[in-house]
Structures are given as C-alpha cells and as structure tokens.
PDB file of N, CA, C and O in Angstrom:
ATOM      1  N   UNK A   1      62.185 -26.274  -2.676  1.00  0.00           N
ATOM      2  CA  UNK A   1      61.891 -24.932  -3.155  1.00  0.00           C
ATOM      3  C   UNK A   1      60.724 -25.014  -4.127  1.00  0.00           C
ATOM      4  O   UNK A   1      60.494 -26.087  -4.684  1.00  0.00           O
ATOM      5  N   UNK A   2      59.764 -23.640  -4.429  1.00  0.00           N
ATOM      6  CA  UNK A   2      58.603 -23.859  -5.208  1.00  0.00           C
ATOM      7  C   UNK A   2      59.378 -23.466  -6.211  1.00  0.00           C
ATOM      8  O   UNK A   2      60.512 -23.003  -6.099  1.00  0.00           O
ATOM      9  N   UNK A   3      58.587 -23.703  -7.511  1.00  0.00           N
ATOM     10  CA  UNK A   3      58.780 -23.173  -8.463  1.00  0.00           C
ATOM     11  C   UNK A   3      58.903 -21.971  -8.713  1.00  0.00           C
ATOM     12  O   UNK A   3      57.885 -21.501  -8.204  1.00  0.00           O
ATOM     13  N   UNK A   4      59.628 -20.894  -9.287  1.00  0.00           N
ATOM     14  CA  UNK A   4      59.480 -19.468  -9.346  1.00  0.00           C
ATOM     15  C   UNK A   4      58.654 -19.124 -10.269  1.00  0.00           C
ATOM     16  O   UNK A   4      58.504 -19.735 -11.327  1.00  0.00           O
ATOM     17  N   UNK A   5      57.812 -17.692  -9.783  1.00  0.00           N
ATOM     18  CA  UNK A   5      57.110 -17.388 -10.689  1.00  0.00           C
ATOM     19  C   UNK A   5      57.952 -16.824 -12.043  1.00  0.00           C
ATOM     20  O   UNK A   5      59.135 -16.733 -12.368  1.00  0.00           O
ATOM     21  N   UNK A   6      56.574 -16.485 -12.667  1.00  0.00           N
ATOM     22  CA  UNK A   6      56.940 -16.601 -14.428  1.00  0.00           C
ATOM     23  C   UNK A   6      57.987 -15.152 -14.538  1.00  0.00           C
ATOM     24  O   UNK A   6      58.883 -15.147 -15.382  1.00  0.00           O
ATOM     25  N   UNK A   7      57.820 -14.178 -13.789  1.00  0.00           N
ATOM     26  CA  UNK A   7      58.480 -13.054 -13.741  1.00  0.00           C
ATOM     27  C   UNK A   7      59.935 -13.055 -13.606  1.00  0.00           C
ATOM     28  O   UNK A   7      60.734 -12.394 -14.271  1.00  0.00           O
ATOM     29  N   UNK A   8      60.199 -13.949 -12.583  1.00  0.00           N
ATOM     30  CA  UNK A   8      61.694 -14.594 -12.056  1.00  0.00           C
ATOM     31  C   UNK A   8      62.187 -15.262 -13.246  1.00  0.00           C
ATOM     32  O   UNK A   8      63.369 -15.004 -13.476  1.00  0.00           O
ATOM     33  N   UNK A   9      61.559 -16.136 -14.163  1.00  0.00           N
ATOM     34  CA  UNK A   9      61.736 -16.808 -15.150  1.00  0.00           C
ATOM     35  C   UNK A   9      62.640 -15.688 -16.404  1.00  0.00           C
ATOM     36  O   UNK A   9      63.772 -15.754 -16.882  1.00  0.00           O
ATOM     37  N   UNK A  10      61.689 -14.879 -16.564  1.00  0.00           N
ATOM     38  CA  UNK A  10      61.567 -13.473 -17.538  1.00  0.00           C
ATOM     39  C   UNK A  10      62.854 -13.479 -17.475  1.00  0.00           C
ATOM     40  O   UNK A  10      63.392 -14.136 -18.366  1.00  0.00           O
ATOM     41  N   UNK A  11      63.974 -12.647 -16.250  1.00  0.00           N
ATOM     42  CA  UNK A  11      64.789 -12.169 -16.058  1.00  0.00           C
ATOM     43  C   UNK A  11      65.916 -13.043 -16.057  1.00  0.00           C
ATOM     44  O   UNK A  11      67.078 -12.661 -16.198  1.00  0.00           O
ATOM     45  N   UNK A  12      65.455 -14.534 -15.854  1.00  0.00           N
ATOM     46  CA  UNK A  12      67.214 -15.984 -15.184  1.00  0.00           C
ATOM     47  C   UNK A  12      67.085 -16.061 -17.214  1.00  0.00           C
ATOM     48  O   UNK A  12      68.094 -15.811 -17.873  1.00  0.00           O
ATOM     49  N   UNK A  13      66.114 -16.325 -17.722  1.00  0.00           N
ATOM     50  CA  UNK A  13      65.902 -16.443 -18.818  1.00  0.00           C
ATOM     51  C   UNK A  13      67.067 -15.272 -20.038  1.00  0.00           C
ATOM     52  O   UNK A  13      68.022 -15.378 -20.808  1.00  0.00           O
ATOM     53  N   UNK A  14      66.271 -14.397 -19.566  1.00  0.00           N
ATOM     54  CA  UNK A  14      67.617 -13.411 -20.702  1.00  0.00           C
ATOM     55  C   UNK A  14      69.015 -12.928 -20.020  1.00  0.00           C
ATOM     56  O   UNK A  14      69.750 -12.057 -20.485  1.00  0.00           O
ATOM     57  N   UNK A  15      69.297 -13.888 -18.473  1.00  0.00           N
ATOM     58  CA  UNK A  15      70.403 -14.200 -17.746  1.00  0.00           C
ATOM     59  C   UNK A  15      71.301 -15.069 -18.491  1.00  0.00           C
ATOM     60  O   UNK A  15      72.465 -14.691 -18.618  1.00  0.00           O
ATOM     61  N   UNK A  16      70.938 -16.170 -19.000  1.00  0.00           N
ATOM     62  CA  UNK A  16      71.532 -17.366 -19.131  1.00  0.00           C
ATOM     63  C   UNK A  16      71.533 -17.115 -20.410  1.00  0.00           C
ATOM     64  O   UNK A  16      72.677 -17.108 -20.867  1.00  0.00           O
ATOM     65  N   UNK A  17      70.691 -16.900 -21.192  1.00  0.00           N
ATOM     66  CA  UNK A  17      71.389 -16.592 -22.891  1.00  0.00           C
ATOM     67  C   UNK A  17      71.986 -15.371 -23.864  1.00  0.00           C
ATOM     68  O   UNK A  17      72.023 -15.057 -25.054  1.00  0.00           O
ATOM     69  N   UNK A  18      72.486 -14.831 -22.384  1.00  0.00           N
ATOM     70  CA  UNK A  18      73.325 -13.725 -22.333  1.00  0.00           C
ATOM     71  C   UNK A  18      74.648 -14.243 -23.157  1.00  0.00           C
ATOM     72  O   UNK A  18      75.102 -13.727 -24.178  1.00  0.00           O
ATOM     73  N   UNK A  19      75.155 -15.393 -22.459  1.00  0.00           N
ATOM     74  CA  UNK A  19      76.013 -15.591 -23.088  1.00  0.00           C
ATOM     75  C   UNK A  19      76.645 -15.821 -25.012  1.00  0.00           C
ATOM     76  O   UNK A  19      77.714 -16.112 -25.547  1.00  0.00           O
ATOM     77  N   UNK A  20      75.582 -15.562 -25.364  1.00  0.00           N
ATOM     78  CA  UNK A  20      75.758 -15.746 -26.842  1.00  0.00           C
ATOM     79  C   UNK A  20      75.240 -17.087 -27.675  1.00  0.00           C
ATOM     80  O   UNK A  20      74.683 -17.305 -28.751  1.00  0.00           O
ATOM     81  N   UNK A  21      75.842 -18.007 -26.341  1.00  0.00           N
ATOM     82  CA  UNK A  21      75.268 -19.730 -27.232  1.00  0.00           C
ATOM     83  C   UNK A  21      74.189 -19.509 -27.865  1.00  0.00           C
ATOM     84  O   UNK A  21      73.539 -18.503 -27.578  1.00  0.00           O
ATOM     85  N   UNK A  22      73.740 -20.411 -28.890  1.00  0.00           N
ATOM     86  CA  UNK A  22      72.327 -21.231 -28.803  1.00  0.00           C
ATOM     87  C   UNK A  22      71.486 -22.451 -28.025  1.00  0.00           C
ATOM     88  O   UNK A  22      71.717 -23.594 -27.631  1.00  0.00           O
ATOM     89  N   UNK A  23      70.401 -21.538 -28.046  1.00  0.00           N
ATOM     90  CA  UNK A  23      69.549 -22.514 -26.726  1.00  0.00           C
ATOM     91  C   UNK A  23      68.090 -23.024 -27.341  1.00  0.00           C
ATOM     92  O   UNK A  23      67.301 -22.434 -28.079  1.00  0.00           O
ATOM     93  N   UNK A  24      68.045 -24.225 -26.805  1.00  0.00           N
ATOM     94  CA  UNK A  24      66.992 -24.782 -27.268  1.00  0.00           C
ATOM     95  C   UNK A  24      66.081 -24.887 -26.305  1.00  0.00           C
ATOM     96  O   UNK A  24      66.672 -25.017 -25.233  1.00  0.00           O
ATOM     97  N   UNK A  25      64.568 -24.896 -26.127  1.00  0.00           N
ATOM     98  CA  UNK A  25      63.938 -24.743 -24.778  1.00  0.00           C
ATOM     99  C   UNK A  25      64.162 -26.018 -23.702  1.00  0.00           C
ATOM    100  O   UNK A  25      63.945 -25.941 -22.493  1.00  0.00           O
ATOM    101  N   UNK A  26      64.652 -27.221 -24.426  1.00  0.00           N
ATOM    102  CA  UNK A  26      64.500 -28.130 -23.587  1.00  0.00           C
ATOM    103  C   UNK A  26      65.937 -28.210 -22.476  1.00  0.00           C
ATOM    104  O   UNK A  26      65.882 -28.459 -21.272  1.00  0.00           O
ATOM    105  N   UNK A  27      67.366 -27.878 -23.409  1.00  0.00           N
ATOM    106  CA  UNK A  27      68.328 -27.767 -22.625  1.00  0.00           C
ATOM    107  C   UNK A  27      68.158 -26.188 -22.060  1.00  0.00           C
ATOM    108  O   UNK A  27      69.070 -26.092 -21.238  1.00  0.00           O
ATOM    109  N   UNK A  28      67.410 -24.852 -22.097  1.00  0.00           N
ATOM    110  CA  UNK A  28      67.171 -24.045 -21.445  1.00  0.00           C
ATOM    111  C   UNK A  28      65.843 -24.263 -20.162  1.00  0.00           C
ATOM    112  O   UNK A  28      65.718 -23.340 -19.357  1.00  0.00           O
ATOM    113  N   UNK A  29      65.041 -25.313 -20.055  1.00  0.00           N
ATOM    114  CA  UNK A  29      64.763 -26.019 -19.289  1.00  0.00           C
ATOM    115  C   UNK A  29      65.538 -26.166 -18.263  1.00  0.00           C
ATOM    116  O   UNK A  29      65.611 -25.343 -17.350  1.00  0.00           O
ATOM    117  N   UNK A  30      66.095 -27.085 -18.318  1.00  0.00           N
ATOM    118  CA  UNK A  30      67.515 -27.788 -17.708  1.00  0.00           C
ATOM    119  C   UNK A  30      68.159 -27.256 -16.715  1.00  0.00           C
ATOM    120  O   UNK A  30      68.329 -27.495 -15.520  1.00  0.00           O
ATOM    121  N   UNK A  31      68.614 -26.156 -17.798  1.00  0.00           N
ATOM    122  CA  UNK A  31      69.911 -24.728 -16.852  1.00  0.00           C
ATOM    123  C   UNK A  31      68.828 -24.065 -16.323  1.00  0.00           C
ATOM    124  O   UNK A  31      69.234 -22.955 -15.978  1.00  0.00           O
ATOM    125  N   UNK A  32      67.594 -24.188 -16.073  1.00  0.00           N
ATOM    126  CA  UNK A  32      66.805 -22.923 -15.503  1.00  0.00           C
ATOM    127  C   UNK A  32      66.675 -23.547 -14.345  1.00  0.00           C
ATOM    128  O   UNK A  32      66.990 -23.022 -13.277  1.00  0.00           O
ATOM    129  N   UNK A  33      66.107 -24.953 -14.478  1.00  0.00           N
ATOM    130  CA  UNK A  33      65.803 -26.001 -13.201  1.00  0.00           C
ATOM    131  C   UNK A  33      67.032 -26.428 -12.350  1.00  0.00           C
ATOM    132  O   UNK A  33      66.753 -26.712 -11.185  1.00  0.00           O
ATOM    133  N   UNK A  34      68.180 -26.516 -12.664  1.00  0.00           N
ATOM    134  CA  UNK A  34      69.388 -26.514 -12.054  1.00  0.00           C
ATOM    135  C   UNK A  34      69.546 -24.956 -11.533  1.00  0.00           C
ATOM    136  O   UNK A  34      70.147 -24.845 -10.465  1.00  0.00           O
ATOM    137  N   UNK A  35      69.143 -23.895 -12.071  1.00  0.00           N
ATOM    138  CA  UNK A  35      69.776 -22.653 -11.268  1.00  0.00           C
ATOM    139  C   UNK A  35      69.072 -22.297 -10.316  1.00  0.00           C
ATOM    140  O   UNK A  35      69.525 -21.514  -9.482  1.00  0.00           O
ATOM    141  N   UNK A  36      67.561 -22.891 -10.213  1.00  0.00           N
ATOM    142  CA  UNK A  36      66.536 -22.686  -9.527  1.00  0.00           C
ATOM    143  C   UNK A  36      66.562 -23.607  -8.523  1.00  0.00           C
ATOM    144  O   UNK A  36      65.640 -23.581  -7.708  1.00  0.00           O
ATOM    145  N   UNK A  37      67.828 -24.785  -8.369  1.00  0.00           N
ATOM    146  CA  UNK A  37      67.543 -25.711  -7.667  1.00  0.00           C
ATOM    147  C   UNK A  37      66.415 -25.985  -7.061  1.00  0.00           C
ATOM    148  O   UNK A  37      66.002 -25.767  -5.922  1.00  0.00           O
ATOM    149  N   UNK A  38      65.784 -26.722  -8.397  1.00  0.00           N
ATOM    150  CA  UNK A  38      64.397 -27.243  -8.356  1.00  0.00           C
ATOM    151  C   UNK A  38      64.587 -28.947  -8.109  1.00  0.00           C
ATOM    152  O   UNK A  38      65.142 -29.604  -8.989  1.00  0.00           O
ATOM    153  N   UNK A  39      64.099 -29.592  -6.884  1.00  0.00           N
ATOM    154  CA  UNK A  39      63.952 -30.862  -6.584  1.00  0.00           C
ATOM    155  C   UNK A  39      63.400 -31.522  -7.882  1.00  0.00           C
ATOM    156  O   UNK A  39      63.260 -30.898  -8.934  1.00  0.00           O
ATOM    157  N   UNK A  40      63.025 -33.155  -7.677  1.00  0.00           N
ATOM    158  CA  UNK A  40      62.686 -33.757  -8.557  1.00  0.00           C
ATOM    159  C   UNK A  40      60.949 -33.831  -8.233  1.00  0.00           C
ATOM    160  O   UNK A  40      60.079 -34.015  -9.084  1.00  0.00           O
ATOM    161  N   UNK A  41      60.819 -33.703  -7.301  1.00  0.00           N
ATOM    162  CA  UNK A  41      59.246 -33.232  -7.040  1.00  0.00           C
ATOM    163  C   UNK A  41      58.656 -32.307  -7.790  1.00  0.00           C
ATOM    164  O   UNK A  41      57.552 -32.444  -8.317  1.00  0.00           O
ATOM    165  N   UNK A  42      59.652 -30.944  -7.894  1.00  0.00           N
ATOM    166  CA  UNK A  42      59.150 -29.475  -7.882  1.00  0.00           C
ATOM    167  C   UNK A  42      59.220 -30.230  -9.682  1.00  0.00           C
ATOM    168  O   UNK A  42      58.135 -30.601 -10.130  1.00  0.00           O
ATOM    169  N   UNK A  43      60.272 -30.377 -10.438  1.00  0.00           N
ATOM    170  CA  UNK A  43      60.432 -30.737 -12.188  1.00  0.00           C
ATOM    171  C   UNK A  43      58.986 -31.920 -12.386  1.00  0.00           C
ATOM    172  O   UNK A  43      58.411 -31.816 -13.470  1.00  0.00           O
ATOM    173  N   UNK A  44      58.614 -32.627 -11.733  1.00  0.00           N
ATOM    174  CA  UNK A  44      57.465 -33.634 -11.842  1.00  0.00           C
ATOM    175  C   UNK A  44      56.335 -32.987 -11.751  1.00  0.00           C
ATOM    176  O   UNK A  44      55.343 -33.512 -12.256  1.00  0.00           O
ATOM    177  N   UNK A  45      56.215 -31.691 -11.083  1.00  0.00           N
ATOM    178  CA  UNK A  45      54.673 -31.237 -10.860  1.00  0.00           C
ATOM    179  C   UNK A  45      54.502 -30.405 -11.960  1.00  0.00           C
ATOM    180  O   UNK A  45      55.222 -29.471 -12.315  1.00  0.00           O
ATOM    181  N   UNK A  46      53.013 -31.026 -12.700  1.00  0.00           N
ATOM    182  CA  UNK A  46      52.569 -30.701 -13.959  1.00  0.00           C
ATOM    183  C   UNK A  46      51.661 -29.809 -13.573  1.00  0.00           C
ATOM    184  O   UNK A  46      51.315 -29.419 -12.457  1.00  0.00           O
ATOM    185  N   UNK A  47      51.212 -29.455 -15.006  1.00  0.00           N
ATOM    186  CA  UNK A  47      50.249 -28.292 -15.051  1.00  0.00           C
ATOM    187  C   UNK A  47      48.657 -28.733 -14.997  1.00  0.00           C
ATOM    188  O   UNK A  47      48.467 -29.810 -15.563  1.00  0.00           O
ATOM    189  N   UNK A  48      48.061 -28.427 -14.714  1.00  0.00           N
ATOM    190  CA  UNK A  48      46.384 -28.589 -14.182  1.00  0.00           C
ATOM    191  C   UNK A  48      46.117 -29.978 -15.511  1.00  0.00           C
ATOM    192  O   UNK A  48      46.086 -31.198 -15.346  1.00  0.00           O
ATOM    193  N   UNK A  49      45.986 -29.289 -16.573  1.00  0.00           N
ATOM    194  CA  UNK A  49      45.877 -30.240 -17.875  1.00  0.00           C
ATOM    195  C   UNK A  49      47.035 -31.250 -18.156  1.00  0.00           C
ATOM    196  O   UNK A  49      47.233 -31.980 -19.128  1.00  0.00           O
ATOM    197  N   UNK A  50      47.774 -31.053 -16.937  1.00  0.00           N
ATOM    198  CA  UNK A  50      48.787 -32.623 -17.435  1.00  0.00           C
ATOM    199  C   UNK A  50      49.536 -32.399 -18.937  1.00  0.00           C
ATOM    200  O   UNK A  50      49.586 -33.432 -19.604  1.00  0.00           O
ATOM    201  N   UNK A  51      50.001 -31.449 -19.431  1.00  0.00           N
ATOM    202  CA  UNK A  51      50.063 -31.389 -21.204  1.00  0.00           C
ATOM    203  C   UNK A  51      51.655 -31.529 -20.859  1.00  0.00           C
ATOM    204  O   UNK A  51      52.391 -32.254 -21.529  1.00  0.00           O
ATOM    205  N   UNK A  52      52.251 -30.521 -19.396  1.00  0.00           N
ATOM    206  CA  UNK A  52      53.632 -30.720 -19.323  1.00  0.00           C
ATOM    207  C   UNK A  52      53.909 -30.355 -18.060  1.00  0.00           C
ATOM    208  O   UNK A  52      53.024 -30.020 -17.273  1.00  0.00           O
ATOM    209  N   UNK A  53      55.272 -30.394 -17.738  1.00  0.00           N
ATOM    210  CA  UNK A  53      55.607 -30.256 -16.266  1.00  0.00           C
ATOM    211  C   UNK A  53      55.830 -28.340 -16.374  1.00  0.00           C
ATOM    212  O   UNK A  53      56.345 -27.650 -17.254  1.00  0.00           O
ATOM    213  N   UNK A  54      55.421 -28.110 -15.542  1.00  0.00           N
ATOM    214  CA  UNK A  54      55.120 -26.371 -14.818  1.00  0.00           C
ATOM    215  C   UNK A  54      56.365 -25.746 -15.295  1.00  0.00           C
ATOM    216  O   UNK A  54      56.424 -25.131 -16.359  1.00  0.00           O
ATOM    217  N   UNK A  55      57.433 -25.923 -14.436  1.00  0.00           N
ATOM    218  CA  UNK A  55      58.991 -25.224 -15.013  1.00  0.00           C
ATOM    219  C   UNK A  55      59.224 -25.453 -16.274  1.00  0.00           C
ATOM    220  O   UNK A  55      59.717 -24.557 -16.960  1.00  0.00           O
ATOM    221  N   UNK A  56      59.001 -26.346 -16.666  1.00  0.00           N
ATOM    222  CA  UNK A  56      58.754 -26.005 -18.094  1.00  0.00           C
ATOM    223  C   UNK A  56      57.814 -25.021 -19.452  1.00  0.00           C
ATOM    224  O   UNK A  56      58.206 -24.490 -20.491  1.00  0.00           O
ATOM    225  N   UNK A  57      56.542 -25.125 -18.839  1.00  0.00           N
ATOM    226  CA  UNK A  57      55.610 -24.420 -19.444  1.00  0.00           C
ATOM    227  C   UNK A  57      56.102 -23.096 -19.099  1.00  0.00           C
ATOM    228  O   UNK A  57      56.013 -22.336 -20.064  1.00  0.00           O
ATOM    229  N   UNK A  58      56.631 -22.514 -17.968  1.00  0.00           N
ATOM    230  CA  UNK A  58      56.954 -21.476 -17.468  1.00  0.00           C
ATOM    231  C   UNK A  58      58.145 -20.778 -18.615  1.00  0.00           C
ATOM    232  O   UNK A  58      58.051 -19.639 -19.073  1.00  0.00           O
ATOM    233  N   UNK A  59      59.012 -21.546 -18.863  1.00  0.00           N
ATOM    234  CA  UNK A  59      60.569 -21.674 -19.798  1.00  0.00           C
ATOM    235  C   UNK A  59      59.547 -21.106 -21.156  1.00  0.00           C
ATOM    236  O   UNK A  59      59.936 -20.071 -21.699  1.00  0.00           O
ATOM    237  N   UNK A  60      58.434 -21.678 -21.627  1.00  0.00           N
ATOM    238  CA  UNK A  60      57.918 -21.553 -22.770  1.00  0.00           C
ATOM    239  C   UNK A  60      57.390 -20.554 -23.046  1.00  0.00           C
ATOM    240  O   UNK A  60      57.446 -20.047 -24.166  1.00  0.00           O
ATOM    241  N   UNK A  61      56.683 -20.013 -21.922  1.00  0.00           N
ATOM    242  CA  UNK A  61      55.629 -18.695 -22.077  1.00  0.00           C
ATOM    243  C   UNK A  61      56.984 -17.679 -21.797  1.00  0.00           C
ATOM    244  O   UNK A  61      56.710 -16.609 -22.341  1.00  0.00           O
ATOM    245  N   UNK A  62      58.214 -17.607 -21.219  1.00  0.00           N
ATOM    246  CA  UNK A  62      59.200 -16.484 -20.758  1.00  0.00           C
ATOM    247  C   UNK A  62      59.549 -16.507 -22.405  1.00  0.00           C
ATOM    248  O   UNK A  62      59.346 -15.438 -22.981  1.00  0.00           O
ATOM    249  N   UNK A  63      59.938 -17.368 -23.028  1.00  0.00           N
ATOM    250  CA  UNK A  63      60.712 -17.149 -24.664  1.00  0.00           C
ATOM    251  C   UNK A  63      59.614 -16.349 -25.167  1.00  0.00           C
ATOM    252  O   UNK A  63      59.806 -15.161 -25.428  1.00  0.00           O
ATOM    253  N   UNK A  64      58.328 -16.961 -25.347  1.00  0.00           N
ATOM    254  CA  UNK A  64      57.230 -16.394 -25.919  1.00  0.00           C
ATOM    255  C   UNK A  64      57.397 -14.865 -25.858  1.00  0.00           C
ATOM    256  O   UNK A  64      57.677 -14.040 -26.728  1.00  0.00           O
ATOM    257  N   UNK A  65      57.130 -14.757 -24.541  1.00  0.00           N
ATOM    258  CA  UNK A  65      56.797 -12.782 -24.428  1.00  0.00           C
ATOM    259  C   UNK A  65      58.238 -12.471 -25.017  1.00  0.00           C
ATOM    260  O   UNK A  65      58.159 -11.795 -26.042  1.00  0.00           O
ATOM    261  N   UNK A  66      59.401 -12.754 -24.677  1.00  0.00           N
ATOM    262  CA  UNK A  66      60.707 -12.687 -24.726  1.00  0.00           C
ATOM    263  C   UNK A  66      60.970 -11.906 -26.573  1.00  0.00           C
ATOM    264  O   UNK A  66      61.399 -10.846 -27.030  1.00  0.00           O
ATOM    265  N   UNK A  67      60.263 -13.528 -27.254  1.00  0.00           N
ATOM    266  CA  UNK A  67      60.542 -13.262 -28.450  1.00  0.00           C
ATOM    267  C   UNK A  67      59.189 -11.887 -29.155  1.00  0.00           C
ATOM    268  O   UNK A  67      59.415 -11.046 -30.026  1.00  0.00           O
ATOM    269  N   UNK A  68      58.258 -12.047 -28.620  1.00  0.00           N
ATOM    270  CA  UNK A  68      57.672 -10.847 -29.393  1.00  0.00           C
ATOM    271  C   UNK A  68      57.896  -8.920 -28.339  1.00  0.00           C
ATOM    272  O   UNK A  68      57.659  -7.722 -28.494  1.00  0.00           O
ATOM    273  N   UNK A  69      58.413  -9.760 -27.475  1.00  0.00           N
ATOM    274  CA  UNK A  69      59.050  -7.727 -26.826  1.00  0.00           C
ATOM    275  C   UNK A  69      60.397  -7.453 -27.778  1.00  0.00           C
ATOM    276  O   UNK A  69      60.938  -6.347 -27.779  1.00  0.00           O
ATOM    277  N   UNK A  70      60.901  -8.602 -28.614  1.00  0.00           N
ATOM    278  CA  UNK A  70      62.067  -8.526 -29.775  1.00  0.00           C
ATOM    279  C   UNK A  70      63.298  -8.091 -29.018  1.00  0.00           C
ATOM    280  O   UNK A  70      64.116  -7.244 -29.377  1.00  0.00           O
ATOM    281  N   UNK A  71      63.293  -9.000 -27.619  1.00  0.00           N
ATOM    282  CA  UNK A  71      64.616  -9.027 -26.400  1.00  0.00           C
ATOM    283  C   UNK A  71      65.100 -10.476 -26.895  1.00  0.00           C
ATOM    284  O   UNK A  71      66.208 -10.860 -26.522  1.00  0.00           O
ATOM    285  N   UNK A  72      64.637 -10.960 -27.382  1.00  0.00           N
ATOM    286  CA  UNK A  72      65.789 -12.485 -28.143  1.00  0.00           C
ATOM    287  C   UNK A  72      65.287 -12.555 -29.995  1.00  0.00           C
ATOM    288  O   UNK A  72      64.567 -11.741 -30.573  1.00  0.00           O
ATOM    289  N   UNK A  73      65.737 -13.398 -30.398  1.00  0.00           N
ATOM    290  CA  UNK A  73      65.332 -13.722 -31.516  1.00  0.00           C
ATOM    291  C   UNK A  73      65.912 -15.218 -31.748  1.00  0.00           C
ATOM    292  O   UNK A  73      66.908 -15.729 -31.236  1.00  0.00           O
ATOM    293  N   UNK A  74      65.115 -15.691 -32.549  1.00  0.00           N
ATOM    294  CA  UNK A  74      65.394 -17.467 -33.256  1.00  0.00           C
ATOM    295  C   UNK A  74      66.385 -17.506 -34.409  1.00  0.00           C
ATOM    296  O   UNK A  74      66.141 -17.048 -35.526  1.00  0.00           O
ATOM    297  N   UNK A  75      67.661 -18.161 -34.002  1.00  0.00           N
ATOM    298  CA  UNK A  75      68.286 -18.884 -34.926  1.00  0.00           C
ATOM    299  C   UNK A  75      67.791 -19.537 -36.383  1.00  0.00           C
ATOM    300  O   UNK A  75      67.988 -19.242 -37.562  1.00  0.00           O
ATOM    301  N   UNK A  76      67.020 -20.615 -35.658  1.00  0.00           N
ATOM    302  CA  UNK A  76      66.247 -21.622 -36.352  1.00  0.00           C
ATOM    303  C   UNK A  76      65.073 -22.085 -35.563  1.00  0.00           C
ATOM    304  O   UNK A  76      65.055 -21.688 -34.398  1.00  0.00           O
ATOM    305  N   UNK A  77      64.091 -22.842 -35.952  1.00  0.00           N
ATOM    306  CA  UNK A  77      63.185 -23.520 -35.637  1.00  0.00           C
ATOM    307  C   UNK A  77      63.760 -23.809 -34.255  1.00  0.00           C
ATOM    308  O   UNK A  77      64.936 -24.084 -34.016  1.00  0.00           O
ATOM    309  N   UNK A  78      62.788 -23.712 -33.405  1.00  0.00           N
ATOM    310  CA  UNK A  78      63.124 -24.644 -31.902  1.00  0.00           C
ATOM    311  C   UNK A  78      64.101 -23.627 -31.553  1.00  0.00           C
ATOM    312  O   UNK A  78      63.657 -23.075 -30.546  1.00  0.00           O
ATOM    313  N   UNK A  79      65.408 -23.010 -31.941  1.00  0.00           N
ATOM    314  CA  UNK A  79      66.649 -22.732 -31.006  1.00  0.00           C
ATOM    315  C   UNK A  79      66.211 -21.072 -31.255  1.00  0.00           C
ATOM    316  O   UNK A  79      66.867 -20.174 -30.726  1.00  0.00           O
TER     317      UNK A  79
END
C-alpha cells in the first residue's frame, strides 16, 4: 500500500487521539503506520532531503495544522 496522503492523515490522526491518552509523535507514528498497514518498504521511504521517513513527516505536519486550527492541544513538550 502507498502511503496516504496528508489529508487521510488529518482525519486517522484526530481518530486515534480521540481516545483521551497522551501521544507522543513517535508512538503516534507507529499506530498511524500499523492502521495504515504500511509495509516496511512504504515506513523506509524517505523524503526527497533524506531528513526522515515520509509517514512520518506526514504524522508531523497533521499535529502541526492540527495544533494551530486549536483541534488538539500539548500536554507537554513533545506529547
């Protein structure tokens, strides 16, 4: 499977921390790439600049907009 776009992200994103926990991007990583049943190919393929792997950067920019449309908010640093 490809990676989903960032839009799909938007929505599994304020899916999964629906539940109340706290989430940190790297274990919200994780649960995104497991729900997306993303191969180990699809989690290995990086971004043009190599800085990080794609489903990930994707996880980063969804919190981003996430946190300034003020649809989540930060615990603490990182979570």
């Amino acid at each position: 499977m490809a990676i989903p776009s960032f839009n799909e992200y938007l929505k599994a994103t304020l899916d999964t921390v629906a539940d109340g926990d706290s989430w940190d991007a790297q274990r919200l990583s994780e649960t995104l790439a497991d729900r997306f049943r993303l191969t180990a190919a699809d989690r290995a393929e990086l971004l043009p600049s190599g800085a990080r792997p794609r489903y990930r950067d994707r996880v980063l920019w969804a919190l981003t907009y996430l946190f300034r449309a003020s649809l989540m908010t930060k615990v603490s640093r990182g979570v």
